[in-house]
Each structure stands twice: as C-alpha cells, then as structure tokens.
PDB file of N, CA, C and O in Angstrom:
ATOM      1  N   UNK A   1     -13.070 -22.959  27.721  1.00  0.00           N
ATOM      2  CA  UNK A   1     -12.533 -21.712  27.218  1.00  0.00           C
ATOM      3  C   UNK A   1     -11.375 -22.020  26.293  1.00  0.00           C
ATOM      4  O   UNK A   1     -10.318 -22.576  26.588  1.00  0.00           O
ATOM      5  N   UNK A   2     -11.785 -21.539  25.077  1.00  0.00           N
ATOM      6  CA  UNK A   2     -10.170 -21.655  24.248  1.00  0.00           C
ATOM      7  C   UNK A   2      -8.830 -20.583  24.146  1.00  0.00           C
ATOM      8  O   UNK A   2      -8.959 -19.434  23.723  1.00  0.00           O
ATOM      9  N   UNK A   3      -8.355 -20.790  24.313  1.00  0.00           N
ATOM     10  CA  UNK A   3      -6.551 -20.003  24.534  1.00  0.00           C
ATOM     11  C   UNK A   3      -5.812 -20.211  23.109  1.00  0.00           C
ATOM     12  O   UNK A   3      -5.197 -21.275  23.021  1.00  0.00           O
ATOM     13  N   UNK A   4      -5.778 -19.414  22.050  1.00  0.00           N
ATOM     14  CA  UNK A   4      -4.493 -19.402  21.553  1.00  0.00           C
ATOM     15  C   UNK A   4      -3.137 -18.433  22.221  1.00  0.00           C
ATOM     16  O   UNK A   4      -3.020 -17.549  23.069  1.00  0.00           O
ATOM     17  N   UNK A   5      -2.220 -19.201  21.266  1.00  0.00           N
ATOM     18  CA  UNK A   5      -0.916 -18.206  21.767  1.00  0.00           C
ATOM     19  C   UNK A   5      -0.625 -17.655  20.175  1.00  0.00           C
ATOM     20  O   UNK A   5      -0.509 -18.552  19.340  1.00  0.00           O
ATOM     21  N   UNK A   6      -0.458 -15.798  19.541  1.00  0.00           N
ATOM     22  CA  UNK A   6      -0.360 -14.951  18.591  1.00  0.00           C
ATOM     23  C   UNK A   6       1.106 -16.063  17.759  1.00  0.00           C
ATOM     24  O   UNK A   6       1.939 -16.740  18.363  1.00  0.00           O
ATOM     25  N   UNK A   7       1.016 -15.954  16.869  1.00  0.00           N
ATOM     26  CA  UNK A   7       2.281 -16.203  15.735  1.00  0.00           C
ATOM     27  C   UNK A   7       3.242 -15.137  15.862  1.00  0.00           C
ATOM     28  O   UNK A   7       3.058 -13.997  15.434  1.00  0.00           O
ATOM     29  N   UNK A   8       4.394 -15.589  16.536  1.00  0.00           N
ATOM     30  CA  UNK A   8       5.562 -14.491  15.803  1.00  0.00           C
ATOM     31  C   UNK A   8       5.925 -13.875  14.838  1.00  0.00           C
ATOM     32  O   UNK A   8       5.946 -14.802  14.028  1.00  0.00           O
ATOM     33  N   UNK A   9       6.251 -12.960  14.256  1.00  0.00           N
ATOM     34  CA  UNK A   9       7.014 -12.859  12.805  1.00  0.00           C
ATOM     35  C   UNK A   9       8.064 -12.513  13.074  1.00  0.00           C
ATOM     36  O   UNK A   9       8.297 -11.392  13.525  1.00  0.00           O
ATOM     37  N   UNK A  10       8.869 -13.324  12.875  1.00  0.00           N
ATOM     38  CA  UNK A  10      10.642 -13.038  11.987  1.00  0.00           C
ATOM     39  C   UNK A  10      10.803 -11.521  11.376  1.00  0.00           C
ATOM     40  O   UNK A  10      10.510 -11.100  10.257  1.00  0.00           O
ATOM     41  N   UNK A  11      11.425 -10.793  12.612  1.00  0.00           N
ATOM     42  CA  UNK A  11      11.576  -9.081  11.670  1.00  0.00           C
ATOM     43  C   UNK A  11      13.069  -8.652  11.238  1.00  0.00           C
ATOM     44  O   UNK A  11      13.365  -7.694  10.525  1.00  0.00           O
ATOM     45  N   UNK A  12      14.277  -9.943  12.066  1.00  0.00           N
ATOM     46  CA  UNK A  12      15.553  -9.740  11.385  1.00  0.00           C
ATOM     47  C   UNK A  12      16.076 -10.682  11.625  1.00  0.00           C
ATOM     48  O   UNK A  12      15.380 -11.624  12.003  1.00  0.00           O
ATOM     49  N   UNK A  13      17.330 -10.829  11.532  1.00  0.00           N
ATOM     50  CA  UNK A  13      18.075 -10.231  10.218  1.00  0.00           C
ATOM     51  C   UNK A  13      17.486 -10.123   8.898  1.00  0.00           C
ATOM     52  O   UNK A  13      16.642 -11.018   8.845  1.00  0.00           O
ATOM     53  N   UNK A  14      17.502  -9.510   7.851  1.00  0.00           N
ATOM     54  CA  UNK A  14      16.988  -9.487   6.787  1.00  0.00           C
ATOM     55  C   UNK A  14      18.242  -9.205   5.866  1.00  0.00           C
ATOM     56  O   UNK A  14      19.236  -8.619   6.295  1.00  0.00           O
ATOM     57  N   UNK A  15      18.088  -9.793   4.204  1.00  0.00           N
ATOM     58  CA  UNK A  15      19.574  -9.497   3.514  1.00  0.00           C
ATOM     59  C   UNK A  15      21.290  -9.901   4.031  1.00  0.00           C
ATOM     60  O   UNK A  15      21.489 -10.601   5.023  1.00  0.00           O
ATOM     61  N   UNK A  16      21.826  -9.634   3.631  1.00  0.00           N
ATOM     62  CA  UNK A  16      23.051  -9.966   3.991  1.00  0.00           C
ATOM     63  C   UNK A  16      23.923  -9.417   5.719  1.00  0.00           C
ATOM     64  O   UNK A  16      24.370  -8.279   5.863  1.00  0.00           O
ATOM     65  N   UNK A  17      24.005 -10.693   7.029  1.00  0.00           N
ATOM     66  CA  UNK A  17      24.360 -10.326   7.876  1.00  0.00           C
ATOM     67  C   UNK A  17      25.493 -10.891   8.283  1.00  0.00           C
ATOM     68  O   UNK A  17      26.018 -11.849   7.716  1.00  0.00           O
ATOM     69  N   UNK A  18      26.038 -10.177   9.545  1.00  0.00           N
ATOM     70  CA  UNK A  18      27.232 -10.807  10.249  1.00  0.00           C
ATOM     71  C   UNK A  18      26.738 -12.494  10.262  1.00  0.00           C
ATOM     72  O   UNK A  18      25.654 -13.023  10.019  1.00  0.00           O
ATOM     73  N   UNK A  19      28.134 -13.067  10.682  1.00  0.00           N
ATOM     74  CA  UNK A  19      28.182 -14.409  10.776  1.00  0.00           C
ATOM     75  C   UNK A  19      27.502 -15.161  12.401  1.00  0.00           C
ATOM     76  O   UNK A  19      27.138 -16.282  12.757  1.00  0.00           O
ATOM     77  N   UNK A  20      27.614 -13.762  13.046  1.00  0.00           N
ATOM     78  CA  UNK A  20      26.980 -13.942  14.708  1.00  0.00           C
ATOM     79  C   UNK A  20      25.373 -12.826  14.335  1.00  0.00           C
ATOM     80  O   UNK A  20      25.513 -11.615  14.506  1.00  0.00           O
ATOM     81  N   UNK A  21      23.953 -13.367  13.843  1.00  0.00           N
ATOM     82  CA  UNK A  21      23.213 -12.556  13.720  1.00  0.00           C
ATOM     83  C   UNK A  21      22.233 -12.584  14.760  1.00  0.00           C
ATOM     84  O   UNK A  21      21.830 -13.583  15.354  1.00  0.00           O
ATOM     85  N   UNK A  22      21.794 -11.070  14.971  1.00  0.00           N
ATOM     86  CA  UNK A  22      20.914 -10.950  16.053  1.00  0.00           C
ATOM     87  C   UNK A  22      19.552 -11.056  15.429  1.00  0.00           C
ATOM     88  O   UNK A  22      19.270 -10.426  14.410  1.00  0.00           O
ATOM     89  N   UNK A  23      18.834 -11.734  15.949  1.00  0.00           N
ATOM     90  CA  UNK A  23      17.535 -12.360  15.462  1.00  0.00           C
ATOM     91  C   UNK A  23      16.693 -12.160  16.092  1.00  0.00           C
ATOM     92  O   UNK A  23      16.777 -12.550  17.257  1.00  0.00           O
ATOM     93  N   UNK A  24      15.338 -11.389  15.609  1.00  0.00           N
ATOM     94  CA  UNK A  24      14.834 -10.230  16.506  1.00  0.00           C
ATOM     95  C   UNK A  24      13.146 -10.851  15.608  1.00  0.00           C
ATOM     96  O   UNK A  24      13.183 -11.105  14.404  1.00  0.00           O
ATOM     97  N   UNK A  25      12.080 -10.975  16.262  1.00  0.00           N
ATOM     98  CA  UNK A  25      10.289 -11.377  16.118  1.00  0.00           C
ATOM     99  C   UNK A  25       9.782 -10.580  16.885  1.00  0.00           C
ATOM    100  O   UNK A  25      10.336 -10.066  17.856  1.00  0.00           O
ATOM    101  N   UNK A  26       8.374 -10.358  16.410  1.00  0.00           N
ATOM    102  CA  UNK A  26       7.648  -9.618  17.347  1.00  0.00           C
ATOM    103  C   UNK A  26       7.010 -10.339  18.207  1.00  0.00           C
ATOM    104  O   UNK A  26       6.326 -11.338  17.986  1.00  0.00           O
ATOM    105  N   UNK A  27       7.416  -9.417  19.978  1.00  0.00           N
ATOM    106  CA  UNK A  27       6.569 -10.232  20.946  1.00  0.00           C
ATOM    107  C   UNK A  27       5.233 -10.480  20.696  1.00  0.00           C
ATOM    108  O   UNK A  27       4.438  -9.913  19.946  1.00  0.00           O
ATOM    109  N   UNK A  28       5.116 -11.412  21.438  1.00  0.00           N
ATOM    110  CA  UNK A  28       3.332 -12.191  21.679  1.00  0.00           C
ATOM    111  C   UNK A  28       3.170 -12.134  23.343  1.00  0.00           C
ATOM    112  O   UNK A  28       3.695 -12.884  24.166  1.00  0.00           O
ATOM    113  N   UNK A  29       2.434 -11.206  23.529  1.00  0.00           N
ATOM    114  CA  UNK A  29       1.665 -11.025  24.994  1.00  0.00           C
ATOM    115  C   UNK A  29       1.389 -12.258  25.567  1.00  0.00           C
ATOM    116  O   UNK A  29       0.960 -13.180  24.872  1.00  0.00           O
ATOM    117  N   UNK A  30       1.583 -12.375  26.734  1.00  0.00           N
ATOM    118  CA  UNK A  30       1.594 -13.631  27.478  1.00  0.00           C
ATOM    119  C   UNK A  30       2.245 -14.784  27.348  1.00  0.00           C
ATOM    120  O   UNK A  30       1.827 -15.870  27.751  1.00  0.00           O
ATOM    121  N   UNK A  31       3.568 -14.528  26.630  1.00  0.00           N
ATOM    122  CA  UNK A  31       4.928 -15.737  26.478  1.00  0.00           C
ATOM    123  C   UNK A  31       5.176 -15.628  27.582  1.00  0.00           C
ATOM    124  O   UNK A  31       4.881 -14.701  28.336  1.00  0.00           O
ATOM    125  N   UNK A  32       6.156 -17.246  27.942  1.00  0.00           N
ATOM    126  CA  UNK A  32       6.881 -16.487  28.805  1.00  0.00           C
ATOM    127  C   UNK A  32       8.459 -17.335  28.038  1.00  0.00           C
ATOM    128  O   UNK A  32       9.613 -17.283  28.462  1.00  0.00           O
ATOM    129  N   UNK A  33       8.082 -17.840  27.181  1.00  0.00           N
ATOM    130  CA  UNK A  33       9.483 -18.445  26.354  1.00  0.00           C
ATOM    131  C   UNK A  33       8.945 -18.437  24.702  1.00  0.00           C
ATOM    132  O   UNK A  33       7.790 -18.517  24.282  1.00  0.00           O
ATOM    133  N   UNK A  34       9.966 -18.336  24.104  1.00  0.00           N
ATOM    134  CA  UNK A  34      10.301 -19.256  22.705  1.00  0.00           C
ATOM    135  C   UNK A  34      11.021 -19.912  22.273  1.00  0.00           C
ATOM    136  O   UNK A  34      12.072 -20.010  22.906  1.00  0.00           O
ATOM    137  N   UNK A  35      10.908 -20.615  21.158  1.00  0.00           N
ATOM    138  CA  UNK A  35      11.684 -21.694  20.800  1.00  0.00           C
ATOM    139  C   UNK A  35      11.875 -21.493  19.526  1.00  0.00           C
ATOM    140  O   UNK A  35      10.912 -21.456  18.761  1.00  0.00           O
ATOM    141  N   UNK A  36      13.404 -21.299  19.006  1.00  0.00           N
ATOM    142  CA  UNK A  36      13.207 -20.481  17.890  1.00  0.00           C
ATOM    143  C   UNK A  36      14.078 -22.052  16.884  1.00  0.00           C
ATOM    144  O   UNK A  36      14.237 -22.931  17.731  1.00  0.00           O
ATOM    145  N   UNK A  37      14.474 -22.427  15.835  1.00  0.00           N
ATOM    146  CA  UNK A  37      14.849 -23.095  14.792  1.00  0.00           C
ATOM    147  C   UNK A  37      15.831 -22.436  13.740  1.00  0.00           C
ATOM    148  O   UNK A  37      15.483 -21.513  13.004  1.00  0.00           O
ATOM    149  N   UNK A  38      16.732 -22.839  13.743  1.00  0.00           N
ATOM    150  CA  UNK A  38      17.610 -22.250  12.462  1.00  0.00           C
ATOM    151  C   UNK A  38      18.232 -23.462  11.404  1.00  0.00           C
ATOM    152  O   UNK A  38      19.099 -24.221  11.838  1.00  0.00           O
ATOM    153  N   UNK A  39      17.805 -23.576  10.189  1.00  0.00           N
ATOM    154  CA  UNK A  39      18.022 -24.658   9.259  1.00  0.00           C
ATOM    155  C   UNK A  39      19.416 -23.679   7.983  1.00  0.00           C
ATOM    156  O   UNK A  39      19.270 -22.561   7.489  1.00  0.00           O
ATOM    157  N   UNK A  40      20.512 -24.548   7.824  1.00  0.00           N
ATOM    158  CA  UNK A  40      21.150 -23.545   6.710  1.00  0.00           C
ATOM    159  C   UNK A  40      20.391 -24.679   5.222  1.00  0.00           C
ATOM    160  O   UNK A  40      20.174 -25.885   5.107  1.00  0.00           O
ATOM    161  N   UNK A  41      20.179 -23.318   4.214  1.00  0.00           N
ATOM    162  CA  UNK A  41      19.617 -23.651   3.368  1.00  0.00           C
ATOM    163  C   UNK A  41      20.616 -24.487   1.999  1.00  0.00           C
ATOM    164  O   UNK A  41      20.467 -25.246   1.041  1.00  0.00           O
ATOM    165  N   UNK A  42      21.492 -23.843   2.610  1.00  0.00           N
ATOM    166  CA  UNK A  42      22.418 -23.910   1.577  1.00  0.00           C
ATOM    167  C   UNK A  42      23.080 -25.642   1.536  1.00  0.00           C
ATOM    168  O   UNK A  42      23.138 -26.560   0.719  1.00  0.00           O
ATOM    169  N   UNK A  43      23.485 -25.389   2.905  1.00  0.00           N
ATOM    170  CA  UNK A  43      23.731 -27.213   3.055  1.00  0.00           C
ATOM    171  C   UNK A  43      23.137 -28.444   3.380  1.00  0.00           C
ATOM    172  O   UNK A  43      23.584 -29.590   3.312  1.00  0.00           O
ATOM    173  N   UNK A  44      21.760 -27.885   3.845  1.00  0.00           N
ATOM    174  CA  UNK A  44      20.663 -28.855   4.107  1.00  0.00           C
ATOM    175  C   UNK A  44      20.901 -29.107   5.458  1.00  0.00           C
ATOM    176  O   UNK A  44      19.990 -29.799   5.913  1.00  0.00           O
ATOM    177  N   UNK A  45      21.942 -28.765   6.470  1.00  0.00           N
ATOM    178  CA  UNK A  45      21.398 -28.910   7.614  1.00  0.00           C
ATOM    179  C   UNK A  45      20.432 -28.206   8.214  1.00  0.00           C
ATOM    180  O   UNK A  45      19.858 -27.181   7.847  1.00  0.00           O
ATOM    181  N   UNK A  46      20.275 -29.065   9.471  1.00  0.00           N
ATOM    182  CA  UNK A  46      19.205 -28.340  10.202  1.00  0.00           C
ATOM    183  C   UNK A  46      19.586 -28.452  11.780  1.00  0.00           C
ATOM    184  O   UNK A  46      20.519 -29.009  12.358  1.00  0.00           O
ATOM    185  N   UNK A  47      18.295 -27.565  12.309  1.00  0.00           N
ATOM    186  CA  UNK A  47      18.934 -27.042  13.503  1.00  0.00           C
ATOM    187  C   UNK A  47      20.151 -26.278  14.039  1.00  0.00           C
ATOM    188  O   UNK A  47      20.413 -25.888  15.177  1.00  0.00           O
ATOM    189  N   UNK A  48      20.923 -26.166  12.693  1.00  0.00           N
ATOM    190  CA  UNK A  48      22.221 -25.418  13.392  1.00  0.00           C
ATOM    191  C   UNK A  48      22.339 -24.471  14.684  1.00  0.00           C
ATOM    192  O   UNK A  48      23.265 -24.307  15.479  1.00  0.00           O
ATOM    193  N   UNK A  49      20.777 -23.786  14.580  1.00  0.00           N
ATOM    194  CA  UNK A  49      20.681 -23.312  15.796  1.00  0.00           C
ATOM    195  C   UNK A  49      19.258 -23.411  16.038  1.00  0.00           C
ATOM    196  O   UNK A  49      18.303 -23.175  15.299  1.00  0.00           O
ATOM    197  N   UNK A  50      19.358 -23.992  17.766  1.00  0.00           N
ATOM    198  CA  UNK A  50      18.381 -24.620  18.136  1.00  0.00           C
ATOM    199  C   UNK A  50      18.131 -24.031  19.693  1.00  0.00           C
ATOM    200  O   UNK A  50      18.938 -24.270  20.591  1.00  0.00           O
ATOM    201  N   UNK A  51      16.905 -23.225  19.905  1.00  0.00           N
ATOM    202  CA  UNK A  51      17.205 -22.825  21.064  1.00  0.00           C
ATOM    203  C   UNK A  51      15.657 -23.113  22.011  1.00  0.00           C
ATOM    204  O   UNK A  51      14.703 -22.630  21.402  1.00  0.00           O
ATOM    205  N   UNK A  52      15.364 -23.603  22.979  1.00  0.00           N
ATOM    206  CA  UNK A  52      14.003 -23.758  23.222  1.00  0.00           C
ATOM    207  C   UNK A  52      13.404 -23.125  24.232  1.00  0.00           C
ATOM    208  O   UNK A  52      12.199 -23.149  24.483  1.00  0.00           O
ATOM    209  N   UNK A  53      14.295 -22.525  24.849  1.00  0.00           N
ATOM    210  CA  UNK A  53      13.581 -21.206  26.314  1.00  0.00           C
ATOM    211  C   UNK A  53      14.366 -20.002  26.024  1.00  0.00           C
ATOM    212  O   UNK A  53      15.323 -19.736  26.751  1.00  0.00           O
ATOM    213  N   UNK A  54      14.102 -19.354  25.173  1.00  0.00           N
ATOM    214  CA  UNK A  54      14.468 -17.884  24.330  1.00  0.00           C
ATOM    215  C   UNK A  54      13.412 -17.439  25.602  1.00  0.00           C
ATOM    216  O   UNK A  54      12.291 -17.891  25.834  1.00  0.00           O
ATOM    217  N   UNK A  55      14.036 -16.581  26.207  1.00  0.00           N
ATOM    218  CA  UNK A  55      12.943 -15.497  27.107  1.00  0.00           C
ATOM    219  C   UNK A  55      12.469 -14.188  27.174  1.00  0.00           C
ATOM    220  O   UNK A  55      11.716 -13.537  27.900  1.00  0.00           O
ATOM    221  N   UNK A  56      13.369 -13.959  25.869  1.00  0.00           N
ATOM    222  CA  UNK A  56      12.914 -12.074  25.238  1.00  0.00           C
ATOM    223  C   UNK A  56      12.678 -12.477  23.409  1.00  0.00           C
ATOM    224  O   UNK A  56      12.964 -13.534  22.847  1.00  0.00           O
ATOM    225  N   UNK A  57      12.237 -11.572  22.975  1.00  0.00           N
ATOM    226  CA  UNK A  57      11.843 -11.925  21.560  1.00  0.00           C
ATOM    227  C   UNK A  57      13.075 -11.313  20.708  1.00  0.00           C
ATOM    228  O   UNK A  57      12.923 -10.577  19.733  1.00  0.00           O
ATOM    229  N   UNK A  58      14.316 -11.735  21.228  1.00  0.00           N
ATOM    230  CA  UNK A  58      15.690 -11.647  20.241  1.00  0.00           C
ATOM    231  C   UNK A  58      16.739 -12.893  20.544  1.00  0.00           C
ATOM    232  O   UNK A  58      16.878 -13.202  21.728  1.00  0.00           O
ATOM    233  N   UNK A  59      17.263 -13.406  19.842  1.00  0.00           N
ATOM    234  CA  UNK A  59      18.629 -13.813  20.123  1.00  0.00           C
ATOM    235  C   UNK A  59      20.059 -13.845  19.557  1.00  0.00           C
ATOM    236  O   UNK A  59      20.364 -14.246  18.434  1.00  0.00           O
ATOM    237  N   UNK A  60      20.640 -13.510  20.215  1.00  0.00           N
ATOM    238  CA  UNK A  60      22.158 -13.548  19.674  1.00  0.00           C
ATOM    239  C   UNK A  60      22.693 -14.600  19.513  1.00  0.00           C
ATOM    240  O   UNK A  60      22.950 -15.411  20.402  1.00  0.00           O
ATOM    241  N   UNK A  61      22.934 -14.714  18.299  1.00  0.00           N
ATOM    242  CA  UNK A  61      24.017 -16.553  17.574  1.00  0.00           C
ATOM    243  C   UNK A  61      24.767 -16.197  18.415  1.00  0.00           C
ATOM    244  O   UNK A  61      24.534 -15.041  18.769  1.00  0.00           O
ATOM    245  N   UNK A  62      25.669 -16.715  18.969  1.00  0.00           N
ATOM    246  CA  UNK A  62      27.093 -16.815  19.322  1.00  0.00           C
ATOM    247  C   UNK A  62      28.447 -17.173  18.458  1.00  0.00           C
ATOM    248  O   UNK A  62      29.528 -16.624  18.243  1.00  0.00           O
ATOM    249  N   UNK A  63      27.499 -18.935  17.915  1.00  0.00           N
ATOM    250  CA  UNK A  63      28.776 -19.506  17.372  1.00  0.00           C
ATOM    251  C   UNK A  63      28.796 -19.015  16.004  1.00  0.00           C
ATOM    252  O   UNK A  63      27.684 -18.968  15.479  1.00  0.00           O
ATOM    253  N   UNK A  64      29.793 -18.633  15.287  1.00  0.00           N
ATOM    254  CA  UNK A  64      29.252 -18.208  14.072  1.00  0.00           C
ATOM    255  C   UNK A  64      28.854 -19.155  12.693  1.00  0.00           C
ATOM    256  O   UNK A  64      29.493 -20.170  12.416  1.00  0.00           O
ATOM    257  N   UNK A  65      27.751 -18.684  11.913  1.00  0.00           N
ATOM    258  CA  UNK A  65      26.999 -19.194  10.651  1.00  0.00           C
ATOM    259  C   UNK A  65      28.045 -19.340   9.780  1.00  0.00           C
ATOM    260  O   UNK A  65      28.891 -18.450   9.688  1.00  0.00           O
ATOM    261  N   UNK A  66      28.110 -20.454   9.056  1.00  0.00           N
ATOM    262  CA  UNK A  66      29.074 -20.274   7.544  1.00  0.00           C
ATOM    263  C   UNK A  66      28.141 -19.625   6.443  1.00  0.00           C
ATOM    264  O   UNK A  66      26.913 -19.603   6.522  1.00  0.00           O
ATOM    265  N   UNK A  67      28.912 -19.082   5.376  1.00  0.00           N
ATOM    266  CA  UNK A  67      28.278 -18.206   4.569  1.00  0.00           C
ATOM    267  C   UNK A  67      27.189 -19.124   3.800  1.00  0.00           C
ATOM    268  O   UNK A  67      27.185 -20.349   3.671  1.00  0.00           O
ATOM    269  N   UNK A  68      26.292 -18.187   3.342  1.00  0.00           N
ATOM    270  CA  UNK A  68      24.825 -19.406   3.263  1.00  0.00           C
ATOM    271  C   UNK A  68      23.655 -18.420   3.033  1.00  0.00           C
ATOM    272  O   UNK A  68      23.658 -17.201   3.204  1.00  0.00           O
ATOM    273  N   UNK A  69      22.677 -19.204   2.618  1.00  0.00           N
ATOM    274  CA  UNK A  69      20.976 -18.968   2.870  1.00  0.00           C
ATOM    275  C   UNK A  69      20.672 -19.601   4.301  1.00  0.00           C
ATOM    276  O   UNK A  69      21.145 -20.710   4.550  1.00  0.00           O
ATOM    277  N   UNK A  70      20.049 -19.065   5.064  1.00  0.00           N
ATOM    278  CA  UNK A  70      19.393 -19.452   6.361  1.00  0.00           C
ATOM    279  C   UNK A  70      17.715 -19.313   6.485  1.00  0.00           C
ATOM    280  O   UNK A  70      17.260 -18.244   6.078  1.00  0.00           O
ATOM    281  N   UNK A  71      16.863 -20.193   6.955  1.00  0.00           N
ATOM    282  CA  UNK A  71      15.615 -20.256   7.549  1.00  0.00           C
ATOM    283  C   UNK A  71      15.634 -20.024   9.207  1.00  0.00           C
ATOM    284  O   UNK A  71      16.206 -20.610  10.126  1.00  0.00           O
ATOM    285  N   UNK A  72      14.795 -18.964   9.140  1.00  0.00           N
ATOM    286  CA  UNK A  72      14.426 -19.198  10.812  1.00  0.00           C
ATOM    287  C   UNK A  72      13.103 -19.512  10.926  1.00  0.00           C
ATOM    288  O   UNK A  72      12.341 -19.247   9.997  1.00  0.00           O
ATOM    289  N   UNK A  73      12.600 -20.190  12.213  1.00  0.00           N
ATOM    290  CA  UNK A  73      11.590 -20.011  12.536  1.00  0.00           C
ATOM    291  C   UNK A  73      11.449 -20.131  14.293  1.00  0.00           C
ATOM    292  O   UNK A  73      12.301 -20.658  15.009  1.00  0.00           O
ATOM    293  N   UNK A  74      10.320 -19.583  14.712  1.00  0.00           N
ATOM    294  CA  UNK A  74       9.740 -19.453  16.069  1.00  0.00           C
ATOM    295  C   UNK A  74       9.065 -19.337  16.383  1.00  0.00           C
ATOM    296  O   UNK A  74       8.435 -18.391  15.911  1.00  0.00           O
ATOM    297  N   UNK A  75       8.391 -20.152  17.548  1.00  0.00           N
ATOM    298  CA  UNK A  75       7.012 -20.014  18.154  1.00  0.00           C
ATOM    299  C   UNK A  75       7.288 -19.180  19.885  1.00  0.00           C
ATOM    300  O   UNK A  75       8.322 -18.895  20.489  1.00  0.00           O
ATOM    301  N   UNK A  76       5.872 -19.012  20.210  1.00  0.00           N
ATOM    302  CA  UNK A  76       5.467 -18.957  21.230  1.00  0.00           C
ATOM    303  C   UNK A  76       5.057 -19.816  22.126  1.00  0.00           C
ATOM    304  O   UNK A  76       4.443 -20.801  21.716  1.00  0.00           O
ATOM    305  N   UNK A  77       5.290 -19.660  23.526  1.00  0.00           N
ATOM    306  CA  UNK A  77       4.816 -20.938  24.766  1.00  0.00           C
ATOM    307  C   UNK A  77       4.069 -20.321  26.075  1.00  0.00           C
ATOM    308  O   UNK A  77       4.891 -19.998  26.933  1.00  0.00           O
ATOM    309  N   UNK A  78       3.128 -20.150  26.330  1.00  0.00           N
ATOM    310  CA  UNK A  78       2.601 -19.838  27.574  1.00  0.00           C
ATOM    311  C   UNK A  78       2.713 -20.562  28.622  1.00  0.00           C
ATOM    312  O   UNK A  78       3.087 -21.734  28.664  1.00  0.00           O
ATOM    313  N   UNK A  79       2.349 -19.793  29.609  1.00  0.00           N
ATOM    314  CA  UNK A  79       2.647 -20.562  30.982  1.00  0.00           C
ATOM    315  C   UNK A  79       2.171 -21.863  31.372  1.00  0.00           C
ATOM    316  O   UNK A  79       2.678 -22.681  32.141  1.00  0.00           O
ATOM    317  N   UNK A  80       0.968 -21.913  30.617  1.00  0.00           N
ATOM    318  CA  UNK A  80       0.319 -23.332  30.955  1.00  0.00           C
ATOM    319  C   UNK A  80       0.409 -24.285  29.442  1.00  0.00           C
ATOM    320  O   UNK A  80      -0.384 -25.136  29.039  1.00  0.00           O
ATOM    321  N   UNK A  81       1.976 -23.667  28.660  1.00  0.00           N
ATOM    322  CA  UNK A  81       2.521 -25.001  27.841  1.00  0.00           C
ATOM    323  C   UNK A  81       1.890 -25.166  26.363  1.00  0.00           C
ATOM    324  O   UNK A  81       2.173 -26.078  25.587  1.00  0.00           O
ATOM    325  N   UNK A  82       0.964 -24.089  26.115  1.00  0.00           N
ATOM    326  CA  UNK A  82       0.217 -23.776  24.904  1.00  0.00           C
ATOM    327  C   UNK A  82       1.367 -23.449  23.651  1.00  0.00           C
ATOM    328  O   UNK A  82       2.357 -22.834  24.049  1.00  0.00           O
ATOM    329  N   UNK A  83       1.348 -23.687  22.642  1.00  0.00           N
ATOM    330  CA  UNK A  83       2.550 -23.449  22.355  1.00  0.00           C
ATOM    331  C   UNK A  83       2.145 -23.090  20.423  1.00  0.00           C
ATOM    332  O   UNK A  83       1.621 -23.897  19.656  1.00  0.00           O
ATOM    333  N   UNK A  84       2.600 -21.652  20.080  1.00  0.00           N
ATOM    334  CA  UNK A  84       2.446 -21.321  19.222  1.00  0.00           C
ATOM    335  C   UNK A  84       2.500 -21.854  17.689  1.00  0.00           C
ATOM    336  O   UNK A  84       3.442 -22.578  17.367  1.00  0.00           O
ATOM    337  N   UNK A  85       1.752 -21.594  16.976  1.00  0.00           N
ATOM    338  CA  UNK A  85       2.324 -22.703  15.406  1.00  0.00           C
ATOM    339  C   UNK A  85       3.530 -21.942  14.713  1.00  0.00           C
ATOM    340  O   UNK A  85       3.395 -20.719  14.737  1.00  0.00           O
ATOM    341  N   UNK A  86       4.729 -22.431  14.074  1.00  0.00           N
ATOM    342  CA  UNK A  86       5.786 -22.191  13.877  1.00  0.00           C
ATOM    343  C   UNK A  86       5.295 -21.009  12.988  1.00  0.00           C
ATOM    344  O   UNK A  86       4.432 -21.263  12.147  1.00  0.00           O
ATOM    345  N   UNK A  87       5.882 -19.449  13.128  1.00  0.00           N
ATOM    346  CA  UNK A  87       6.138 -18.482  12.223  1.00  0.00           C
ATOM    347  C   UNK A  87       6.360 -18.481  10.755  1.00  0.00           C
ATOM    348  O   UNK A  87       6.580 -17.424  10.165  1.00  0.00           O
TER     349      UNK A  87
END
C-alpha cells in the first residue's frame, strides 16, 4: 500500500512583517509534526530558524529576524515517519 503525506503551503507572513513573524501553512491531515526551515536571503544564511517537531501548522519566531528577504519552507511527518517533500 502506498502512503503519501499532502505538501504544505506557506500562507504567511506575506510582504513586509514584524521582526518576531507568525508563520502560518496549511494543515495536512494525518501530521502529527512539521519541520519547518528559515534561510535569510539577504545574507545567505541559513537555517536561522530551524524547527523540527512544529505540532500545529503555525509558528511563532521568538528571536527576532534582522531586516531582510526571508525563505521559508515546510514539510509534513506522519506517525509512521513518512515525511513530506519540502513546500
């Protein structure tokens, strides 16, 4: 039997946000985590924010972003470890 797990999409922040942004995808039925990626574009790092058991389909930065272009991305993970292709 084959199992995928649905692709997220990235639905915010969009345009210009706070420096602490809430980062919000649409759920995928039968997660029970995500793992989301944040790269700043501007300086070429990556991972600045790196989170890998997200357990609702939002998260709140905490530490704050320096001013910038940002990439997000995030997948999905099911219970038995299936794990979504990056958004």
């Amino acid at each position: 039997t084959d199992f995928s797990v649905g692709i997220p999409t990235v639905t915010g922040p969009v345009g210009n946000a706070s420096s602490t942004p809430n980062i919000a995808w649409t759920a995928i039925t039968g997660t029970t985590r995500y793992d989301l990626w944040v790269d700043n574009l501007t300086t070429g790092a990556s991972q600045v924010v790196r989170q890998q058991n997200v357990l609702t389909n939002a998260f709140a930065v905490t530490t704050p972003l320096g001013a910038g272009q940002y990439r997000v991305w995030v997948r999905a993970v099911d219970a038995s470890g299936t794990i979504s292709p990056w958004s």
